[in-house]
BAKOL-197860 format. One record per atom (N, C-alpha, C): residue number from 1; atom name; residue in one letter; x, y, z. Coordinates in pm, whole numbers. Each point is the difference from the previous one (the first is absolute). Example, Ala and Ser with C-alpha at 12.3 -4.5 7.8 and 13.67 -1.06 7.14 Angstrom:
2
(1,"N","A",(1319,-569,780))
(1,"CA","A",(-89,119,0))
(1,"C","A",(90,120,0))
(2,"N","S",(-35,105,-72))
(2,"CA","S",(82,119,6))
(2,"C","S",(-77,109,73))
END
This chain:
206
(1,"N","X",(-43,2909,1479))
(1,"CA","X",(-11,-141,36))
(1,"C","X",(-139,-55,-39))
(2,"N","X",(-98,86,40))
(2,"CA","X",(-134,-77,-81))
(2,"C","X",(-4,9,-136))
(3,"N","X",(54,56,-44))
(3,"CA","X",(6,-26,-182))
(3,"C","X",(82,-151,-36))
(4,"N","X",(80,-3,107))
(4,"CA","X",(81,-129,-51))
(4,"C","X",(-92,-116,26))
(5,"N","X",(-1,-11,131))
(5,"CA","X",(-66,-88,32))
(5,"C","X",(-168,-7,-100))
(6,"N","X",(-57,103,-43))
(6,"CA","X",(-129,-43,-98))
(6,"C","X",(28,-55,-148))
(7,"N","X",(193,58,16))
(7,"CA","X",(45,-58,-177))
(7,"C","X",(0,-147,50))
(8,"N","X",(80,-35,94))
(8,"CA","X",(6,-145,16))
(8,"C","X",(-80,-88,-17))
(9,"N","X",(-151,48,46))
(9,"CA","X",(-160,-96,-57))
(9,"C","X",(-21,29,-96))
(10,"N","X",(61,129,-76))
(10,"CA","X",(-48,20,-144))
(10,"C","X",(99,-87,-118))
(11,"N","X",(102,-24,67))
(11,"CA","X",(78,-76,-95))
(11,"C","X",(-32,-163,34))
(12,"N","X",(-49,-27,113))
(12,"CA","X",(-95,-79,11))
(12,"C","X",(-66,-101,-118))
(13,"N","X",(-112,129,40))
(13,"CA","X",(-81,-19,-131))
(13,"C","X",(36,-26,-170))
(14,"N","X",(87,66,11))
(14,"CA","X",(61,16,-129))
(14,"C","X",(52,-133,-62))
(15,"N","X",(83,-24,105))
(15,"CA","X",(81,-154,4))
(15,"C","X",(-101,-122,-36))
(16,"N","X",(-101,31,84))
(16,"CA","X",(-117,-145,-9))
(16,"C","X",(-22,12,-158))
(17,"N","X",(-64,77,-61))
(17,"CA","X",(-16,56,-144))
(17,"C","X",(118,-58,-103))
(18,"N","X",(130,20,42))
(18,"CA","X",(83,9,-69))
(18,"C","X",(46,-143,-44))
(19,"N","X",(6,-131,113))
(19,"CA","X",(0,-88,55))
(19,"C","X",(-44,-135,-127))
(20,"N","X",(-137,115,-5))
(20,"CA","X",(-113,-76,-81))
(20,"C","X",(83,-96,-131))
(21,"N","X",(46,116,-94))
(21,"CA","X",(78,27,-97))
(21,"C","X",(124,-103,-73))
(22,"N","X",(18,10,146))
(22,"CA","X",(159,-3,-1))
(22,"C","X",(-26,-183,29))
(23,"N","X",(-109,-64,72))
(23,"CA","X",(16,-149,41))
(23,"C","X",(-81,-39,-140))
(24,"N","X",(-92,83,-45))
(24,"CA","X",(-33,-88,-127))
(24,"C","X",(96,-25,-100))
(25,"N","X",(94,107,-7))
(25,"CA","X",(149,-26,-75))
(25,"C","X",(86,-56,50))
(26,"N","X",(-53,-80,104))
(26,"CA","X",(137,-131,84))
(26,"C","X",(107,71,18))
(27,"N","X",(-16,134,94))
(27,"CA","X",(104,55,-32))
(27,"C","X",(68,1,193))
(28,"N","X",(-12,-90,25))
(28,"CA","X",(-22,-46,117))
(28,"C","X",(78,63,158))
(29,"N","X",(165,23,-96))
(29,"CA","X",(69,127,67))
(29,"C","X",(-26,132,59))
(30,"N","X",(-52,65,-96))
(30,"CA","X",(-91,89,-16))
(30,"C","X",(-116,-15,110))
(31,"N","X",(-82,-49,-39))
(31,"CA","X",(-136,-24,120))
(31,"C","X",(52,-18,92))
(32,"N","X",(120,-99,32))
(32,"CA","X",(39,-22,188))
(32,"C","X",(22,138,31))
(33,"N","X",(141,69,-58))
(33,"CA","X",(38,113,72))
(33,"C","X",(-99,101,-10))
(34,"N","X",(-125,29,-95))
(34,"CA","X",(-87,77,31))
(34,"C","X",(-122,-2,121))
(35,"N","X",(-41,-153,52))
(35,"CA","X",(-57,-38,62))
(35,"C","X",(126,14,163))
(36,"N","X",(101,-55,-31))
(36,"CA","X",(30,35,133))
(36,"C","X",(60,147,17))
(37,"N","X",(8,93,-70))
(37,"CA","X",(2,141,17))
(37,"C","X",(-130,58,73))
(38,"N","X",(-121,-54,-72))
(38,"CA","X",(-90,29,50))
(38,"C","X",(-16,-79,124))
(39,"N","X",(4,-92,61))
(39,"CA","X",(-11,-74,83))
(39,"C","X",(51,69,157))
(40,"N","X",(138,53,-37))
(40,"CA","X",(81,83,91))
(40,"C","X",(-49,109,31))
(41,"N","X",(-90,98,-139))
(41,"CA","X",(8,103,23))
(41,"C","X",(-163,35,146))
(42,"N","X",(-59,-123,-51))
(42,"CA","X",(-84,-12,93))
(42,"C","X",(-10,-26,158))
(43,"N","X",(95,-45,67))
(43,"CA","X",(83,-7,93))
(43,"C","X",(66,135,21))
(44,"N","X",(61,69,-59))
(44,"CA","X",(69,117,-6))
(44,"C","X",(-56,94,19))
(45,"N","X",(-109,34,-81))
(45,"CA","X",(-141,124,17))
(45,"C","X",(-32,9,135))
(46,"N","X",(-61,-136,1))
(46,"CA","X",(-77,-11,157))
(46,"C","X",(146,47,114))
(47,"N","X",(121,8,27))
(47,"CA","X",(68,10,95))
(47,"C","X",(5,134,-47))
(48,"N","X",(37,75,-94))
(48,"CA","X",(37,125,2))
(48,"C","X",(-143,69,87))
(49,"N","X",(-96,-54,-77))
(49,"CA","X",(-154,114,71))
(49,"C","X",(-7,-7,155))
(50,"N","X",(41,-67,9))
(50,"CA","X",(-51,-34,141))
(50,"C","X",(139,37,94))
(51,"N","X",(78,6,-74))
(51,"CA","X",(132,73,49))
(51,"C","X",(18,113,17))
(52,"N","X",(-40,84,-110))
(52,"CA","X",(13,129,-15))
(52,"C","X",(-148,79,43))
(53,"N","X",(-117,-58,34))
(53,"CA","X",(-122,25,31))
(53,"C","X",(-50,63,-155))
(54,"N","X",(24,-79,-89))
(54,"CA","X",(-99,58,-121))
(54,"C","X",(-71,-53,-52))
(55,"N","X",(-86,-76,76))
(55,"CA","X",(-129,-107,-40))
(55,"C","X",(-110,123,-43))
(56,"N","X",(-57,-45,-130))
(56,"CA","X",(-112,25,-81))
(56,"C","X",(-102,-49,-48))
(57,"N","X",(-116,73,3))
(57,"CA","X",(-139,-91,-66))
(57,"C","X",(71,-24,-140))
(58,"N","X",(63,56,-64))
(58,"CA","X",(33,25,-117))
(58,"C","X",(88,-170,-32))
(59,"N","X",(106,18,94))
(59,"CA","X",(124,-85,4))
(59,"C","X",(-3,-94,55))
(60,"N","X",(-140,1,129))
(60,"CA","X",(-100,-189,-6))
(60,"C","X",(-37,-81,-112))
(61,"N","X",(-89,74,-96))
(61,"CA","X",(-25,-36,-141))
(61,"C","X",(52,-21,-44))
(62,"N","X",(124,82,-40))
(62,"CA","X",(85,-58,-132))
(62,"C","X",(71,-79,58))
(63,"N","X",(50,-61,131))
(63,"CA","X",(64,-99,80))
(63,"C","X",(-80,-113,-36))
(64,"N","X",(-133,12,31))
(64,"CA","X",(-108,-142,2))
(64,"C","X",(-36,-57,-174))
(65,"N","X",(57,109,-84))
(65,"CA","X",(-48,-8,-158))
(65,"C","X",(114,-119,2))
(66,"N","X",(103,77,34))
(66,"CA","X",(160,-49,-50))
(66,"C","X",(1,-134,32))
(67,"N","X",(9,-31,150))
(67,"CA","X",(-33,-98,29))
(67,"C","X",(-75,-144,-43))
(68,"N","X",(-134,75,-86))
(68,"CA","X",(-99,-110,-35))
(68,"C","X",(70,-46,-141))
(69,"N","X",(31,140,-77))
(69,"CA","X",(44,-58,-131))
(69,"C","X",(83,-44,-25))
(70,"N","X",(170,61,60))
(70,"CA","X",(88,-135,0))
(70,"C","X",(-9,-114,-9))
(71,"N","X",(-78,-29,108))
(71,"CA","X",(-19,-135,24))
(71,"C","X",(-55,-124,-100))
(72,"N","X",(-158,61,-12))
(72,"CA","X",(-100,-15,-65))
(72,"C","X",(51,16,-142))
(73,"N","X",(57,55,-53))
(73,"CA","X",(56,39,-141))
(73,"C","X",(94,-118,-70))
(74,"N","X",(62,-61,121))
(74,"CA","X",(124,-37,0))
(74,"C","X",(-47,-130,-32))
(75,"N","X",(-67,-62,146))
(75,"CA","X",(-39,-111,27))
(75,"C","X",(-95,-95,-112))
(76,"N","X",(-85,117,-83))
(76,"CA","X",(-110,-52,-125))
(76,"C","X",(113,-29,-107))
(77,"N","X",(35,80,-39))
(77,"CA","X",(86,-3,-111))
(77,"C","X",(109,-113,42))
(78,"N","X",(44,-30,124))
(78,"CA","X",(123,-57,-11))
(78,"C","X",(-55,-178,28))
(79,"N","X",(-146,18,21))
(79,"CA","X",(-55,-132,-5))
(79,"C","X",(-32,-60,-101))
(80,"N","X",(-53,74,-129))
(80,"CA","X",(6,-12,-115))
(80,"C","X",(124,-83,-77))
(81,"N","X",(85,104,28))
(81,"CA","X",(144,-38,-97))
(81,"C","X",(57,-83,82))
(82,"N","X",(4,-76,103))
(82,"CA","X",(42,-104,79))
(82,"C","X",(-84,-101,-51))
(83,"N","X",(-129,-25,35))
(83,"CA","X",(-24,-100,-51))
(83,"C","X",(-53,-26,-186))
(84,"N","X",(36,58,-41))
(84,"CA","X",(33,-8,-191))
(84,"C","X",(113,-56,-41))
(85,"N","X",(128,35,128))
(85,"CA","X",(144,-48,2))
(85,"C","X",(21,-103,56))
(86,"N","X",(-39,-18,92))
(86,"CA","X",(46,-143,110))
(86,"C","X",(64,-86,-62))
(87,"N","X",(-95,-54,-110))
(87,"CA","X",(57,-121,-80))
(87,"C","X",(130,24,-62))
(88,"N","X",(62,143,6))
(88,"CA","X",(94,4,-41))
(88,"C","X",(103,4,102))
(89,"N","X",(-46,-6,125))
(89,"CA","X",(96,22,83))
(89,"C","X",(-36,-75,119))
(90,"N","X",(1,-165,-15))
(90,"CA","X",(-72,-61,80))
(90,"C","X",(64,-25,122))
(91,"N","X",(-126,17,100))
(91,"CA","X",(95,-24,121))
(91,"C","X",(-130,-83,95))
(92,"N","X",(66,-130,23))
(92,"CA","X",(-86,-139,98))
(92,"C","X",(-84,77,72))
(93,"N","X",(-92,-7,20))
(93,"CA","X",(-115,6,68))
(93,"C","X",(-92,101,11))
(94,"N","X",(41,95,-107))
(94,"CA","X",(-42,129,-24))
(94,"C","X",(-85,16,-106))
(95,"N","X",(-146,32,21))
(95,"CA","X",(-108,1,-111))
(95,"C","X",(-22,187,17))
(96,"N","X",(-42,3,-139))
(96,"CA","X",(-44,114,-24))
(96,"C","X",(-127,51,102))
(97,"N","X",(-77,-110,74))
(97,"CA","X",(-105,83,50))
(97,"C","X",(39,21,119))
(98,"N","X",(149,-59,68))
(98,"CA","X",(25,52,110))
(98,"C","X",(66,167,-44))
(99,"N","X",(2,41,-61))
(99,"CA","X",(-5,147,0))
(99,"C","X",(-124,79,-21))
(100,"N","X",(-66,-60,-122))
(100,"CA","X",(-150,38,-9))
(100,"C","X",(-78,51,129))
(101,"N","X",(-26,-98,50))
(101,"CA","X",(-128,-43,76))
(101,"C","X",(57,111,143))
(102,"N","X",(93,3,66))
(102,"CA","X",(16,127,91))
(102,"C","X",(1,112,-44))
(103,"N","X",(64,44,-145))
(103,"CA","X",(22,144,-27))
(103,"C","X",(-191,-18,-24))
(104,"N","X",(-53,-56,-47))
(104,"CA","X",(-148,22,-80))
(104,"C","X",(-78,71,162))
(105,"N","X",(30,-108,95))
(105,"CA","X",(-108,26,163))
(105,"C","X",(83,138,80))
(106,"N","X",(150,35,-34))
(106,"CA","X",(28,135,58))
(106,"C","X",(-40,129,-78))
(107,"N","X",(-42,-31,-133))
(107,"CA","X",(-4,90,-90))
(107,"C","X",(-192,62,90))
(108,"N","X",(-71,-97,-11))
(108,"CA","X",(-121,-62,79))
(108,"C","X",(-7,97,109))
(109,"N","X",(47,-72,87))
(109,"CA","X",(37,86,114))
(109,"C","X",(24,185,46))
(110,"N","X",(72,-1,-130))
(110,"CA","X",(61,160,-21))
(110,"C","X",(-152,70,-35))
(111,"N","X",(-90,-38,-81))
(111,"CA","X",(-151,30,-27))
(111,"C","X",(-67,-23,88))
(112,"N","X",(-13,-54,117))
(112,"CA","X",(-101,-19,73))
(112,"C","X",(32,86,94))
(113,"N","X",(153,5,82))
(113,"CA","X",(11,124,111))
(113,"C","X",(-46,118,-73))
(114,"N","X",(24,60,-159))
(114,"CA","X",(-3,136,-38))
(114,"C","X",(-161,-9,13))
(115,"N","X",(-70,-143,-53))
(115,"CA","X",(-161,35,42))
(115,"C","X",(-26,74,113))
(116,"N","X",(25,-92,89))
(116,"CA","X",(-21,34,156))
(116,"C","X",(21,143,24))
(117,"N","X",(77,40,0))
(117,"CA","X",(61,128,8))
(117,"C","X",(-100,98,-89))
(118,"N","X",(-18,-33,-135))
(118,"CA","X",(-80,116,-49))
(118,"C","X",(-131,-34,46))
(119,"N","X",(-16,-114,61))
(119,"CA","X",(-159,65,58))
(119,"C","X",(-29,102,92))
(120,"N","X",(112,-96,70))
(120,"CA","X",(45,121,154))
(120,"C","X",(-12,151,-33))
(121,"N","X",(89,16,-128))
(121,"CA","X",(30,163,9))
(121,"C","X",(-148,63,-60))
(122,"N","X",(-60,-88,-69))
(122,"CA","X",(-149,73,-17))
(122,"C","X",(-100,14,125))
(123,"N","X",(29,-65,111))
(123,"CA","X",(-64,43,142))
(123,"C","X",(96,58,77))
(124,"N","X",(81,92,-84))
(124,"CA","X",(143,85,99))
(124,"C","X",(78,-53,96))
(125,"N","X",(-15,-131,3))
(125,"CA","X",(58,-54,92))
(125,"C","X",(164,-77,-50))
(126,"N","X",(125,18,55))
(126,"CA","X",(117,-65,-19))
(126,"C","X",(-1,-114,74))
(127,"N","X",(88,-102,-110))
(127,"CA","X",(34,-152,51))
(127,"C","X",(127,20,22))
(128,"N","X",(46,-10,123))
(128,"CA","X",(161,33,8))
(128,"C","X",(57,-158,14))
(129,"N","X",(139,2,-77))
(129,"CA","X",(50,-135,29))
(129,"C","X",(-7,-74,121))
(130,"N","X",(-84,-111,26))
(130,"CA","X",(-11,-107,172))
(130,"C","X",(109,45,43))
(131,"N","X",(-38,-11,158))
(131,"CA","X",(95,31,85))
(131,"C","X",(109,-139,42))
(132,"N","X",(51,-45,-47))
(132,"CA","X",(49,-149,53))
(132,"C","X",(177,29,54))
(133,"N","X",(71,-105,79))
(133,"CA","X",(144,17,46))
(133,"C","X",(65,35,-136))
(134,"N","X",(-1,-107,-110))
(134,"CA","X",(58,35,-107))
(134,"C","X",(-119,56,-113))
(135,"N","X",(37,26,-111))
(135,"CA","X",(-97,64,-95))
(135,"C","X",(6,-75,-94))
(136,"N","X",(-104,-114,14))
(136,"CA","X",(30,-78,-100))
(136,"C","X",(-25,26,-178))
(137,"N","X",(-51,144,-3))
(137,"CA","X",(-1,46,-119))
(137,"C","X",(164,50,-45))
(138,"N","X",(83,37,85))
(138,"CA","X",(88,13,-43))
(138,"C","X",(80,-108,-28))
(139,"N","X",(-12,-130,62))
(139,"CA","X",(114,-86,-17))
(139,"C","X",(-42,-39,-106))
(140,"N","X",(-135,-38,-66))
(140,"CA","X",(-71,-22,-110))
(140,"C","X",(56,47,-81))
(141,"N","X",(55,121,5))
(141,"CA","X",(51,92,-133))
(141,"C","X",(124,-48,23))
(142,"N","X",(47,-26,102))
(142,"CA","X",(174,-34,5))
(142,"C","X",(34,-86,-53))
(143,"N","X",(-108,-135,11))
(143,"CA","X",(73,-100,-69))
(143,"C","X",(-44,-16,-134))
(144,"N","X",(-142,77,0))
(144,"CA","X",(-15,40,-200))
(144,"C","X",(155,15,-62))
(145,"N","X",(26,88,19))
(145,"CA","X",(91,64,-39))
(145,"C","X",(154,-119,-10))
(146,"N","X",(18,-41,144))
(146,"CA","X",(106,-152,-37))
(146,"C","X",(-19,-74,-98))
(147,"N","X",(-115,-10,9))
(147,"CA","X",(-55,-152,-118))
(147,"C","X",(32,43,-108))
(148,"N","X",(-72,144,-28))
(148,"CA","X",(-8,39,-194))
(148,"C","X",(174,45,-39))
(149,"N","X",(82,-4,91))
(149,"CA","X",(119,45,4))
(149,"C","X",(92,-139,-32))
(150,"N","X",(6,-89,38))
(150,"CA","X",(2,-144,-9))
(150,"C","X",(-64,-62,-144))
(151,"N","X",(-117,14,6))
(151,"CA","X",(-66,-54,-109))
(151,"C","X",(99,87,-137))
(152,"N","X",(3,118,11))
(152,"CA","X",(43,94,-38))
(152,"C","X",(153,-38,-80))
(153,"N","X",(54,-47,109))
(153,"CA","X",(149,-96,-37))
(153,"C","X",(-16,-123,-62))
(154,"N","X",(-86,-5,-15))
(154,"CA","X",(20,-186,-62))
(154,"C","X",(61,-9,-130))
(155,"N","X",(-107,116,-95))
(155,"CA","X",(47,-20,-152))
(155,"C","X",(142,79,0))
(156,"N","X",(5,78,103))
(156,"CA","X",(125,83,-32))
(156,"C","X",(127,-107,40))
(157,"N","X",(-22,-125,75))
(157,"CA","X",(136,-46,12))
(157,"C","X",(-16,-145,-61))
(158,"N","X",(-78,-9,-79))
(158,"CA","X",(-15,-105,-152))
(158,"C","X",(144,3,-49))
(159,"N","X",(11,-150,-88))
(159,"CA","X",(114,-36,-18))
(159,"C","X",(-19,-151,-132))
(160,"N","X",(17,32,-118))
(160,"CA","X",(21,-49,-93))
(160,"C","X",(76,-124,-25))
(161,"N","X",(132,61,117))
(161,"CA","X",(73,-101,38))
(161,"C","X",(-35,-171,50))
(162,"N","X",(-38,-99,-47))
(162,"CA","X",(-23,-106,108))
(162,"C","X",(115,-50,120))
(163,"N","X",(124,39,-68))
(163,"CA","X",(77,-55,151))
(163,"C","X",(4,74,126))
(164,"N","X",(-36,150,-10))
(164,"CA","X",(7,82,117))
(164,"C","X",(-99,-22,105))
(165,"N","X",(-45,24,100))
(165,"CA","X",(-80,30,81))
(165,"C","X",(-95,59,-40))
(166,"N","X",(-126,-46,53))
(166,"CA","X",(-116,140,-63))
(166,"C","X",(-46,53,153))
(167,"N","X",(31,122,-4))
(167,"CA","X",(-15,48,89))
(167,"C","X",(-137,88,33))
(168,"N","X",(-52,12,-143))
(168,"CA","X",(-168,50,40))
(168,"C","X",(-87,-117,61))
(169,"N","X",(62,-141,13))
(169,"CA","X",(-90,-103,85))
(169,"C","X",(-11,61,156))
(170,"N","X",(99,104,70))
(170,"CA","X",(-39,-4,113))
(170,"C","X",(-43,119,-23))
(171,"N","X",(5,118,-23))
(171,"CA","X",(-96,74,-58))
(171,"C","X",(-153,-16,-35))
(172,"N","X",(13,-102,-47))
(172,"CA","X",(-193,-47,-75))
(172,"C","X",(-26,-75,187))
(173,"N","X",(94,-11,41))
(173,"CA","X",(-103,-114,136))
(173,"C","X",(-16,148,114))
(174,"N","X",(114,47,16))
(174,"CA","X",(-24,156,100))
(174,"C","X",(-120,62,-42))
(175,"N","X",(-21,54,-122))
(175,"CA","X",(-61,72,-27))
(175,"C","X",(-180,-60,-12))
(176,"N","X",(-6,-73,-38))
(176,"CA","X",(-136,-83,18))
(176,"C","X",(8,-26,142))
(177,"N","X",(85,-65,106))
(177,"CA","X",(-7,-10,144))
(177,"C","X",(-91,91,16))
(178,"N","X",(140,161,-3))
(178,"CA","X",(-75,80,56))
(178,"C","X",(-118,67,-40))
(179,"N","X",(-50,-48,-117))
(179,"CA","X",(-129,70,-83))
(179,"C","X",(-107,-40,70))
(180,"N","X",(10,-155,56))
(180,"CA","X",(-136,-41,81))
(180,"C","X",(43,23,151))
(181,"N","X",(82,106,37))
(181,"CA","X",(14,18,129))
(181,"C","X",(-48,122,-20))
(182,"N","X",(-4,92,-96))
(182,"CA","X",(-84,139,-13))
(182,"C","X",(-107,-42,13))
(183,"N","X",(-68,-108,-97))
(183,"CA","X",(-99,6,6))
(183,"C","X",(-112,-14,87))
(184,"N","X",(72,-113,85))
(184,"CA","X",(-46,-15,214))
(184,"C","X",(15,143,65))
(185,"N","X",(76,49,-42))
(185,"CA","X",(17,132,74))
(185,"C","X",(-106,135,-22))
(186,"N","X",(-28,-10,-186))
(186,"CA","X",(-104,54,-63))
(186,"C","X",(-141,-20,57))
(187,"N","X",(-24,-155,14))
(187,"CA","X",(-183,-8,28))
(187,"C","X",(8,31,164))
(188,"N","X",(119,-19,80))
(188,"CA","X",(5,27,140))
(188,"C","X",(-21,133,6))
(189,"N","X",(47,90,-94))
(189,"CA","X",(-46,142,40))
(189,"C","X",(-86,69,-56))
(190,"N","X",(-85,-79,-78))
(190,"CA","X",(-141,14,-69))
(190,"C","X",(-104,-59,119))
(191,"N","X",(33,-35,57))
(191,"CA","X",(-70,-47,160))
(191,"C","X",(-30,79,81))
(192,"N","X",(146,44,26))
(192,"CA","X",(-13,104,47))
(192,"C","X",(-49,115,-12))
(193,"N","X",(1,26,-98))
(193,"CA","X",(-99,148,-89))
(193,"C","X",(-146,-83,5))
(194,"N","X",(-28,-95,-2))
(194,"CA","X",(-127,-40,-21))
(194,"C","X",(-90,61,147))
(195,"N","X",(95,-109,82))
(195,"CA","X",(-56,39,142))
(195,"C","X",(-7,200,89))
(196,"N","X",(117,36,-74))
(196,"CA","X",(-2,192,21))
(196,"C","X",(-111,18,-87))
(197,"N","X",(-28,-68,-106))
(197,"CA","X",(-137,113,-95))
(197,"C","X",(-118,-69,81))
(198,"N","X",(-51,-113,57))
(198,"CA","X",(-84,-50,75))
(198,"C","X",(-3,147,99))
(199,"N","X",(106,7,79))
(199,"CA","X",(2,82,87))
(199,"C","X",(-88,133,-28))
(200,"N","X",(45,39,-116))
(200,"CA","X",(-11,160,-37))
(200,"C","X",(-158,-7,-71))
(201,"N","X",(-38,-153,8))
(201,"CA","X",(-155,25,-95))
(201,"C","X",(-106,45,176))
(202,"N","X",(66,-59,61))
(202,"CA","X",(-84,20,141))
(202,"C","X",(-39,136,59))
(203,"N","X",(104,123,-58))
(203,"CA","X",(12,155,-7))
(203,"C","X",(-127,23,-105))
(204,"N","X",(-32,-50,-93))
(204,"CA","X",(-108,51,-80))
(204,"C","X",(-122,-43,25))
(205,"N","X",(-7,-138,43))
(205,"CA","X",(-142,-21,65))
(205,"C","X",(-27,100,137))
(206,"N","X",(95,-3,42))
(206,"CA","X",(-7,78,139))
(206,"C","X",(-35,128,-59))
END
């Protein structure tokens, strides 16, 4: 069971990589079901370890790699080729920098906790995720993951057709919704890490 569960962040990883590829070739099918394979499998890992008691320093890491790059992999690249396309796939009220400008400040974000953290670990000290009712680092990732999944669908349910429905219009509005609802969720739990590393600088003066 811990082999599976470490393939699962390793295919992870793999996926974010693979992702890359495959959206610069508009290959848009492709990237959803690889992104939400990976998406699941991340959800999945975490219940098996903690199910079966096979949590690892090993299988934290490649959990927290997997995690960053999916995302992060997904989100650059898929901001790119969204807004290069738009004009081809126009939809009212939707500018290219409303995708920009959040993926650019979560990408941001993702660099400043790993700062924090590697300072920490050079005074041996761990930043463990804030203690809060919910974890707002996780919902952060939850609705990452809705949005680029959504966004994800737009070009895939494009339509040449003018009399049909275009159905990536509610797609392009979900997925941007929820992109600036990560992103409230993102600087909220960069706050939170702000105020725990405040905490943990008070251990070294001391």
């Amino acid at each position: 069971m811990k082999f599976f569960v470490n393939f699962l962040s390793a295919f992870r990883i793999t996926a974010a990589f693979a992702i890359i590829p495959t959206l610069m070739l508009e290959l848009y099918w492709t990237s959803f079901i690889l992104f939400l394979l990976g998406s699941i499998s991340d959800w999945f890992d975490g219940f098996l370890a903690r199910k079966y008691n096979v949590c690892t320093k090993l299988g934290g890491v490649l959990d927290h790699i997997g995690d960053k790059l999916l995302v992060s992999n997904t989100i650059i690249i898929l901001a790119i080729v969204l807004a290069s396309n738009l004009s081809e796939l126009p939809v009212q009220g939707i500018a290219p920098w409303m995708i920009i400008v959040p993926a650019i400040i979560m990408i941001a974000r993702e660099l400043y906790i790993s700062g924090l953290r590697e300072f920490l670990g050079t005074q041996k000290i761990e930043m463990p995720v804030p203690k809060a009712r919910f974890s707002m680092g996780k919902i952060k990732t939850t609705l990452q993951m809705i949005a680029i999944c959504a966004l994800l669908l737009m070009p895939c349910m494009s339509t040449d057709d003018a009399t049909q429905l275009c159905p990536y219009d509610t797609f392009a509005y979900i997925g941007v919704t929820v992109l600036w609802l990560a992103l409230i969720a993102s600087l909220w739990s960069a706050t939170q890490y702000t105020f725990t590393f405040a905490e943990k600088l008070k251990q070294i003066k001391d």
